[in-house]
N, C-alpha and C positions, 0 to 999 in steps of 0.2 A: 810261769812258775813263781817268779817273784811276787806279783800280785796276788796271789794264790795262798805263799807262805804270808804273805805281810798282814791280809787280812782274812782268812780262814777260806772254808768253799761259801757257808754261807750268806758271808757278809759281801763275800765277791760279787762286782753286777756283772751283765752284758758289757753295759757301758765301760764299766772300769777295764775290762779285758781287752776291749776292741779298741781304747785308748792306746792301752799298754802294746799290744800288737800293730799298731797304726794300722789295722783295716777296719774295712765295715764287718758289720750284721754278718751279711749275705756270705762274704767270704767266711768268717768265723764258722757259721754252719757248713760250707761246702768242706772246708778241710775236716771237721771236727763231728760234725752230727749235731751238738749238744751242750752245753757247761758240762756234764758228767765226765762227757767223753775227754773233752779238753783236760779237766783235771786231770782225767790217768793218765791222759799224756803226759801233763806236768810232772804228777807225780813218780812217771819211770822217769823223765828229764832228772830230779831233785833227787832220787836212788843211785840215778848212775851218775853225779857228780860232786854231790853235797855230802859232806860228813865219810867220806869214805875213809880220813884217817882214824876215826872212831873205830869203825870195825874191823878195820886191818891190822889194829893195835893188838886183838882177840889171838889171832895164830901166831905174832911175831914175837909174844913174849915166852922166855923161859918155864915159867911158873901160873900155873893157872890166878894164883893173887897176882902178880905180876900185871898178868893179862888184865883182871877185872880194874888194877888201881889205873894202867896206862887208858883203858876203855875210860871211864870216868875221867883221869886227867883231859884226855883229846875232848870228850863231851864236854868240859868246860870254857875249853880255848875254842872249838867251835860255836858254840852257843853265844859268848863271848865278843867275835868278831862285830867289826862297825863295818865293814862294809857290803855287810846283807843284814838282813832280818835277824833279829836275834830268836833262841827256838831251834825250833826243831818243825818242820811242816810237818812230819808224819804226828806228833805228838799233840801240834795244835790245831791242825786242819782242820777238827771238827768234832767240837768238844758236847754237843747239843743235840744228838739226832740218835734218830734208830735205825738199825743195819736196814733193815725190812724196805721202809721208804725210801735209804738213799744211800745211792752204789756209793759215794764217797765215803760214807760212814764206814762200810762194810770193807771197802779199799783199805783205809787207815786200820781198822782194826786187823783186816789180814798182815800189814804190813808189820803192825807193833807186836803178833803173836809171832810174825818169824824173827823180827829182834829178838824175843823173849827164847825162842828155839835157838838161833845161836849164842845164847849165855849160856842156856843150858847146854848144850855140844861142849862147850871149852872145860864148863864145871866137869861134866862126865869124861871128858879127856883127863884131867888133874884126877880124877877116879882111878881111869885109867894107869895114870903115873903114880899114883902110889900118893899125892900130895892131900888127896880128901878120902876121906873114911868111904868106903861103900855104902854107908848109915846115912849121908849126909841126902839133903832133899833136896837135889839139883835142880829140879824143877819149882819149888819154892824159893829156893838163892835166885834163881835167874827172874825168879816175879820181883822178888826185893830189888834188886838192881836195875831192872828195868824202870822200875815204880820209881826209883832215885832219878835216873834219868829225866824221866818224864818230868818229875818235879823239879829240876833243874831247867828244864826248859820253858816253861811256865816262869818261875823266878827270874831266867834271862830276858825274857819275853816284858816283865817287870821290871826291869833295869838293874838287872843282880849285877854285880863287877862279876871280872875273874876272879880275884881275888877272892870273894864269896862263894861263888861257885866252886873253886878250890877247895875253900873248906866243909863245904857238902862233900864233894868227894872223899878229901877226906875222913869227917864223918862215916859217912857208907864204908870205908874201906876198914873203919874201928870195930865196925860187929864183922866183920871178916870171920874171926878166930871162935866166935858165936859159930856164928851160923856155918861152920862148917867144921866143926865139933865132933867127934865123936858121940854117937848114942845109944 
């Protein structure tokens, strides 16, 4: 997984994997099939451990702004961290390719459209609650913040501080009051 987030799927080799695993070839295909295969491994590994304070920041807050500014805060202290990859592996896996020829593409992109589905679930909750207009286009707010995200991670990925990447978030959280406006 680490090999994977550090250097994308396609820059990853055989070689680099079966270093990072201490096996050969042979075993890597026995368990795996494939690099594709491996990846998804990787990738549920990286879903079900990495960044999970990101999106559980989503249900725990009071307010649906609440929710989006904590989402954002946690994506910068994650992103942030030295003692992994900075990024986001779903965001930078695989910035180069088309779904059609390669299942990892297609992976990353299903993954970053159900990020994108629960932004929008929490916007239509705040709906729900009375906090955002029925008008509002919870499905465009949750592209906008996601889109932030992504580009936070990219910038981490380039050596953005926290401190930086804080104030992206905050940023993002200034058209708040924009984009979810009555219309």
């Amino acid at each position: 997984m680490l090999v994977f987030w550090e250097k994308g799927y396609e820059a990853t080799s055989m070689a680099d994997l079966t270093a990072a695993m201490q096996i050969g070839a042979p075993s890597l295909y026995a368990a795996f099939g494939n690099k594709a295969e491996l990846f998804a491994a990787a990738l549920k590994t990286y879903k079900a451990e990495i960044g999970l304070e990101i999106w559980d920041s989503l249900p725990k807050a009071a307010t649906a702004r609440q929710a989006f500014a904590d989402f954002l805060r946690e994506t910068a202290v994650a992103y942030a961290r030295s003692d992994q990859p900075r990024g986001c592996m779903i965001a930078l896996g695989v910035l180069n390719g088309h779904t059609e020829a390669n299942p990892a593409c297609e992976l990353l992109r299903d993954c970053r459209l159900e990020n994108a589905s629960l932004l929008r679930e929490r916007l239509e909750q705040g709906v729900r609650d009375g906090e955002i207009p029925p008008s509002a286009d919870c499905q465009q707010i949750a592209y906008f913040y996601a889109t932030v995200q992504h580009g936070m991670s990219i910038t981490a990925r380039d050596g953005a501080t926290l401190a930086s990447l804080q104030s992206t978030a905050d940023a993002a959280m200034a058209a708040w009051d924009a984009l979810t406006a009555p219309r």
